[in-house]
C-alpha positions as CSV (number, residue, x, y, z in Angstrom):
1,X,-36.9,0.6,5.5
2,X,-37.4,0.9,1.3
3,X,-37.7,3.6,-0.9
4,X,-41.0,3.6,-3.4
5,X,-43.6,5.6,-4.8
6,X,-46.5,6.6,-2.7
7,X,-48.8,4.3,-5.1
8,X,-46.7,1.7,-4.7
9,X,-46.7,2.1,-1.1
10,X,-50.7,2.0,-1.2
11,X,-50.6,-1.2,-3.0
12,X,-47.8,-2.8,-0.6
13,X,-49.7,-1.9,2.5
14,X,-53.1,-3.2,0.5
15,X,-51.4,-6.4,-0.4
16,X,-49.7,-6.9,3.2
17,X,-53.3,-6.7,4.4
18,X,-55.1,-8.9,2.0
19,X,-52.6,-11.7,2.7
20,X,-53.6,-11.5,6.3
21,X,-57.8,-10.8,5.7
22,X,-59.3,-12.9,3.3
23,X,-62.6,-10.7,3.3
24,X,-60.7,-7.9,1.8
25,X,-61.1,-7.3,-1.9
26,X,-60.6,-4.2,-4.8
27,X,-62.9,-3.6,-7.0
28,X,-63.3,-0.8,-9.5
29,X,-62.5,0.0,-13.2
30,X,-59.7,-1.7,-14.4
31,X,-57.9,-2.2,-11.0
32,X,-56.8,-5.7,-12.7
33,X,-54.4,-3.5,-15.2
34,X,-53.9,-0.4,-12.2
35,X,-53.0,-3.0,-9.7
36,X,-51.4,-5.7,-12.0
37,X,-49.2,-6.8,-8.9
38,X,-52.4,-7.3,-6.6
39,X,-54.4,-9.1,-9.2
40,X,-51.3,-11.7,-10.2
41,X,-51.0,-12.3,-6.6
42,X,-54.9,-12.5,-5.2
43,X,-56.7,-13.4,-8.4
44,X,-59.4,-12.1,-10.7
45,X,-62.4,-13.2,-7.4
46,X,-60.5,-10.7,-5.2
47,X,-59.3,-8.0,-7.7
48,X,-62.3,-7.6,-9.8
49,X,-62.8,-5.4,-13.2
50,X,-66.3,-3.7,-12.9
51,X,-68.3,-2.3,-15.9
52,X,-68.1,1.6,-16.0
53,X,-70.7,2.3,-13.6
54,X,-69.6,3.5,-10.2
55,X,-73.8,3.9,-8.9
56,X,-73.4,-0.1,-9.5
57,X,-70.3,-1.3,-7.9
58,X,-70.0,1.4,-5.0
59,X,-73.5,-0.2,-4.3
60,X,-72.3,-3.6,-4.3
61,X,-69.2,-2.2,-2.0
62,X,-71.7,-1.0,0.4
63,X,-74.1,-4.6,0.3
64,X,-71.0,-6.4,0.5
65,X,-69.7,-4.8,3.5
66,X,-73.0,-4.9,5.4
67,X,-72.4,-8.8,4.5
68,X,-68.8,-9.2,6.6
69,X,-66.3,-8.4,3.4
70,X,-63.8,-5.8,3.6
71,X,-64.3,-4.0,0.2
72,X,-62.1,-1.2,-1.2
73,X,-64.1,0.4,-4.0
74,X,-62.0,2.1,-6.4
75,X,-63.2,5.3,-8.5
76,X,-60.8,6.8,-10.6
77,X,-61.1,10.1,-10.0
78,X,-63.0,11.8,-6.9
79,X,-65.3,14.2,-9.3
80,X,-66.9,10.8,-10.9
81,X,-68.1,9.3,-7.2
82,X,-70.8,12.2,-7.9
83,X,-72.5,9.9,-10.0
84,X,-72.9,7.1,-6.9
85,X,-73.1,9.2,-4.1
86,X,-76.3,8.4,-3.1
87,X,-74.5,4.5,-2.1
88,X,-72.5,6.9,0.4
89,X,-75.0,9.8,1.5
90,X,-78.0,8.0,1.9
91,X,-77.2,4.4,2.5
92,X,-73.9,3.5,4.1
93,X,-73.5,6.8,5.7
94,X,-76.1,6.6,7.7
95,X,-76.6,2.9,8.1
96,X,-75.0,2.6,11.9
97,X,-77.1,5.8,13.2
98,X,-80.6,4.1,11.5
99,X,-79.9,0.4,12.7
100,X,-78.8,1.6,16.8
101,X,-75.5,0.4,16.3
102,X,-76.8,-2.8,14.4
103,X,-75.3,-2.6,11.3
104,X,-72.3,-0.9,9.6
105,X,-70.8,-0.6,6.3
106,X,-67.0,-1.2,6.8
107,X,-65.5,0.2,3.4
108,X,-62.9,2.2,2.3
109,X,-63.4,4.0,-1.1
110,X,-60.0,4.8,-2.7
111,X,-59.9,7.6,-5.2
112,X,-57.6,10.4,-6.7
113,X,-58.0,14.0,-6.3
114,X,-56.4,17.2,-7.2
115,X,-55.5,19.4,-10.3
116,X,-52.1,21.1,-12.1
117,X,-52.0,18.8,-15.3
118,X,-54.5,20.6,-17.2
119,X,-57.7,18.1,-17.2
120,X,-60.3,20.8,-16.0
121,X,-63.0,20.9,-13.4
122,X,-64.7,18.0,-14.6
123,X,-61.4,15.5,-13.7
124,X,-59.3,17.9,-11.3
125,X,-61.4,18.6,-7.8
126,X,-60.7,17.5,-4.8
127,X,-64.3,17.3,-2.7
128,X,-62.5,16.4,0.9
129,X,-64.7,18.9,2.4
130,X,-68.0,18.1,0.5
131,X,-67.5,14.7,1.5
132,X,-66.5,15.2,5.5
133,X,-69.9,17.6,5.9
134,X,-71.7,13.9,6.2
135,X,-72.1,12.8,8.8
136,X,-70.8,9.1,9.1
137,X,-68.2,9.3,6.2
138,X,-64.7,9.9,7.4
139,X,-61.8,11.6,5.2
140,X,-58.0,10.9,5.1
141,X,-55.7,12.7,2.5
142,X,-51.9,11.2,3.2
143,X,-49.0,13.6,2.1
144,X,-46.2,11.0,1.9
145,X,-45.8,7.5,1.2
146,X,-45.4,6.3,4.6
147,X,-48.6,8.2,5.6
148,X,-50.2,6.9,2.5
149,X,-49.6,2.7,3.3
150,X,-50.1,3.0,7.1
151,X,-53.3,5.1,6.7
152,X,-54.7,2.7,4.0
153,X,-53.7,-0.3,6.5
154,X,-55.8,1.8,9.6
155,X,-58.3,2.3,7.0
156,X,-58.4,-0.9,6.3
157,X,-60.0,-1.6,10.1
158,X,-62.2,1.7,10.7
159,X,-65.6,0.0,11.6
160,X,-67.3,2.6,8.8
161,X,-67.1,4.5,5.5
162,X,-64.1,6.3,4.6
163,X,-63.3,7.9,1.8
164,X,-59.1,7.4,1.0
165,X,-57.8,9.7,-1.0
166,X,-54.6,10.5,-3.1
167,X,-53.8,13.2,-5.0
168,X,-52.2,13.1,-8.7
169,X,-49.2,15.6,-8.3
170,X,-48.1,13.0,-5.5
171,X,-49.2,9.5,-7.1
172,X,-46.1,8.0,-9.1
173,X,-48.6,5.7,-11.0
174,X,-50.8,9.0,-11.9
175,X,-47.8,10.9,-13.0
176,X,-46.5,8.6,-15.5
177,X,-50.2,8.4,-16.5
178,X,-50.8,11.5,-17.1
179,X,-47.4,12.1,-19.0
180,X,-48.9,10.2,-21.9
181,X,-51.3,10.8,-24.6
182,X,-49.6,13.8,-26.2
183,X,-49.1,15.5,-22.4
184,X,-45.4,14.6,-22.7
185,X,-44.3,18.1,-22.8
186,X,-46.5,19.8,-20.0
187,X,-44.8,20.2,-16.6
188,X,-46.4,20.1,-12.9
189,X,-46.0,21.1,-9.4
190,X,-44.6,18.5,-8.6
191,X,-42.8,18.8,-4.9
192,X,-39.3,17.5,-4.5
193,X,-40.2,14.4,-1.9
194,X,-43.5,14.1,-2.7
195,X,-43.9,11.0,-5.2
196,X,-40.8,8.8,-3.3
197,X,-39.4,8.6,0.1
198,X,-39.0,5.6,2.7
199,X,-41.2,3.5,4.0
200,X,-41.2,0.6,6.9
201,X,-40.9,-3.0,5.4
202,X,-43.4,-4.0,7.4
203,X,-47.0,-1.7,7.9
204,X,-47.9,-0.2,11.0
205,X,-51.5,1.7,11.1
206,X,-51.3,5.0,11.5
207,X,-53.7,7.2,13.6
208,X,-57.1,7.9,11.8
209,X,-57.3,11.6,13.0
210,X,-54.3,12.5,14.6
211,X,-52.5,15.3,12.5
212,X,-48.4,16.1,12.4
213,X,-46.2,18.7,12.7
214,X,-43.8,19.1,9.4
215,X,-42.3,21.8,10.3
216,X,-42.5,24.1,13.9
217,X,-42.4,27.9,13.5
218,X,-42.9,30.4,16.0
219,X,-44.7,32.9,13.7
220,X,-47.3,31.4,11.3
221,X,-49.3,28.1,11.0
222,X,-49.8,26.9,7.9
223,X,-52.4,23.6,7.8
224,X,-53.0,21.9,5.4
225,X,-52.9,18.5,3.5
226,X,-51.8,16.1,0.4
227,X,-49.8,17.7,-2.0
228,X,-50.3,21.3,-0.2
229,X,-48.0,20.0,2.3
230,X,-45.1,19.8,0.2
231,X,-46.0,23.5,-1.2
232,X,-46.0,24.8,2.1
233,X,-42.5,23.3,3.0
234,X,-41.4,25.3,-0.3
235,X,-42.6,28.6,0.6
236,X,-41.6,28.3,4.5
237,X,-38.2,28.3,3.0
238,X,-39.0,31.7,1.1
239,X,-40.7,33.1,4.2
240,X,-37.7,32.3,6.1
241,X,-35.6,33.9,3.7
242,X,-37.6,37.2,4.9
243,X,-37.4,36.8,8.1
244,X,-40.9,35.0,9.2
245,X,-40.7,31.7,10.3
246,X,-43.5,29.7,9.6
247,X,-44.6,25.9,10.6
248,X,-46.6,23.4,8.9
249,X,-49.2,21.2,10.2
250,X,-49.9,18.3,8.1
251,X,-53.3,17.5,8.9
252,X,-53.5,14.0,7.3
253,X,-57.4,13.3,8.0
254,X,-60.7,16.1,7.2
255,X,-62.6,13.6,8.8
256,X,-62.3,13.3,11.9
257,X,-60.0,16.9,12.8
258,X,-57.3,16.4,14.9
259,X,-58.6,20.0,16.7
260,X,-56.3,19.5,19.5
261,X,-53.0,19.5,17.7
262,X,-54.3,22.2,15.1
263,X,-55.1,24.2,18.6
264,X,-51.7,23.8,20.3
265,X,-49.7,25.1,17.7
266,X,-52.1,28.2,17.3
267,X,-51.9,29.0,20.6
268,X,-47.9,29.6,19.7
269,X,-48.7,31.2,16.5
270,X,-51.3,33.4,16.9
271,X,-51.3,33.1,12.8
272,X,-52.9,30.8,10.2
273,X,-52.9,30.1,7.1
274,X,-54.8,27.5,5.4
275,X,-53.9,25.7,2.6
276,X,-57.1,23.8,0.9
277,X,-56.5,22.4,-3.2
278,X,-60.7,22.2,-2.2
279,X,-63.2,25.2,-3.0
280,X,-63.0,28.1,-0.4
281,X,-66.6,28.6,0.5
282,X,-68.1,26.9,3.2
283,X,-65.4,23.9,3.6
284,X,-61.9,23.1,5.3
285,X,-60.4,26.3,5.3
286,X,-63.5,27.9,7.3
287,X,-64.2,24.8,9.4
288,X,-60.2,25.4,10.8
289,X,-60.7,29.0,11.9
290,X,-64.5,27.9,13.7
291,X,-62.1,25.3,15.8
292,X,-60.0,28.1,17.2
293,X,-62.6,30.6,17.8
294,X,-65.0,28.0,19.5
295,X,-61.6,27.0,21.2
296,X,-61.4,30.8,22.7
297,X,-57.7,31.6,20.6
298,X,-57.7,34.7,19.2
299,X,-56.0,35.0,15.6
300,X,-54.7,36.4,12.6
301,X,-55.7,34.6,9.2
302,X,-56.0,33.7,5.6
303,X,-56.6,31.1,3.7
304,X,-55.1,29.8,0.4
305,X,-57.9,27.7,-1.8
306,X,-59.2,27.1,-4.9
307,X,-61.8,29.6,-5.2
308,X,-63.9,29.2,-8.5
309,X,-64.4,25.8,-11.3
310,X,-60.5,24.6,-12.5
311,X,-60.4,26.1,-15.9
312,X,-59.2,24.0,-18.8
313,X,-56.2,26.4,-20.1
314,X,-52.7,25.4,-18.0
315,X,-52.1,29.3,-17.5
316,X,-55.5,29.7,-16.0
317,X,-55.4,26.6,-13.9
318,X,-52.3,27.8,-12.2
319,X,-53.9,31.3,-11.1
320,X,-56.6,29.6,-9.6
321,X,-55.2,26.3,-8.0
322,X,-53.1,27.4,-4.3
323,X,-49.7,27.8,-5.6
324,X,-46.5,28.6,-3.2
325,X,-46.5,32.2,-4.6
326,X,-49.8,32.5,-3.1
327,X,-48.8,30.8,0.2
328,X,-45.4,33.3,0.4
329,X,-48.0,36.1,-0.2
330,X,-50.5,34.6,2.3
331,X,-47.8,34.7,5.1
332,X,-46.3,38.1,3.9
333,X,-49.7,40.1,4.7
334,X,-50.6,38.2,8.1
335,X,-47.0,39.5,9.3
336,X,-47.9,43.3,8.1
């Protein structure tokens, strides 16, 4: 085992996989300076600077996967793969459904996500749930490092689109990124053991779609994902201060739901909470409570999400973004 950030981990898993696949490649703005370790190891051919135009090179991404490459297409931040999602919603998407199984566009498009540094709603969504309502994209957010290499690596092999992605507040790159340019003296939610932790030496896939359990409690469920994970291990610890004890279910994927897992521990609970940095209205949060009605469990719930655009001011931004005030609060009123 080592202990390194969860970009870093990204990258190690990445590079541990391009040594073994020679169709693999990065592309995206300025991966050549984000992943200088990739690119002096692989080459300018296989990490490859793109102009700023992600309608262009998520296209190529999806022509060159349809071609037998492996492409990871990088966009910076998730709000900016608005301008190319056509490459995704009407093209690869739907490729293997249109061709009978023909074709397929095997490519995994790594982006960041997330708010609580100030950068508004034009920089600071987080779109899982958008993206995971088509049909044919898949969906992994990874809440720890280990999660985050061994996903990419299984990513890495799923046989269509998915969409990878890692949220700021948890990205060691991101966070020294975002401390510059005059942001030095902001501060963020940042959890404990979010950024670091231990990872295998060599990479093991993990399971596309096949949540975890953080954390059992006997009273509340809280799901959730990314850095709401690490929130949710922060107020379970208030909550049991009072008296409630709560578990956490990492969900790790959107796309596909691990519904039996989420179902199990509801069937204990009887309570959940969801935790969703994405907008409230029709997306995660209301897709988890469908899965245990349709599923015939009866329970108590509430949902923590962002429920309007990310405003600019900090102050703001915090009243708006889940929080684990709001989480403590969520689990307060389910108990009475």
């Amino acid at each position: 085992m080592k202990y390194i950030g969860f970009s870093e981990a990204i990258d190690d898993a990445l590079g541990q996989a391009m040594a073994a696949d020679p169709r693999i490649l990065l592309l995206g703005e300025d991966v050549q300076g984000m992943h200088g370790s990739l690119f002096a190891r692989f080459g300018r051919h296989r990490v490859r600077n793109t102009p700023i135009s992600e309608a262009a090179f998520l296209g190529a991404a999806v022509t060159a996967s349809m071609a037998g490459l492996r492409p990871v297409a990088e966009i910076m931040l998730v709000d900016f793969i608005a301008v190319a999602v056509d490459a995704l919603l009407n093209h690869a998407a739907k490729l293997e459904t249109f061709s009978g199984g023909r074709w397929s566009a095997p490519l995994v498009v790594r982006t960041t996500c997330g708010g609580g540094y100030g950068d508004g709603g034009q920089h600071e969504q987080s779109l899982w749930g958008w993206l995971a309502h088509i049909p044919g994209l898949s969906v992994v957010v990874p809440s720890t490092p280990a999660d985050a290499g061994g996903l990419m690596l299984a990513c890495l092999d799923w046989g269509s689109p998915i969409i990878f992605m890692e949220h700021k507040l948890i990205s060691s790159v991101w966070l020294e990124f975002l401390g510059s340019g005059g942001r030095s003296s902001l501060t963020y939610d940042v959890p404990r053991d979010g950024a670091r932790g231990p990872v295998p030496t060599t990479w093991e896939p993990v399971t596309i779609g096949k949540a975890i359990v953080r954390r059992k409690g006997s009273d509340v469920t809280i799901a959730t994902l990314g850095v709401g994970v690490h929130r949710a291990l922060e107020a379970t610890t208030q909550l049991d201060n009072q008296g409630i004890s709560a578990g956490v279910l990492d969900l790790r994927t959107v796309s596909p739901l691990d519904k039996e897992t989420l179902c199990d521990e509801l069937r204990h609970t009887g309570r959940l909470v969801v935790v969703d940095e994405d907008y409230e209205g029709f997306g995660l949060s209301g897709e988890l409570a469908a899965i245990a009605l349709e599923a015939g469990i009866e329970i108590e719930y509430a949902r923590v999400c962002t429920q309007m655009t990310i405003p600019y001011a900090r102050d703001l931004e915090d009243e708006v973004l889940p929080n684990v005030i709001r989480i403590v609060e969520a689990g307060r009123k389910l108990m009475g």
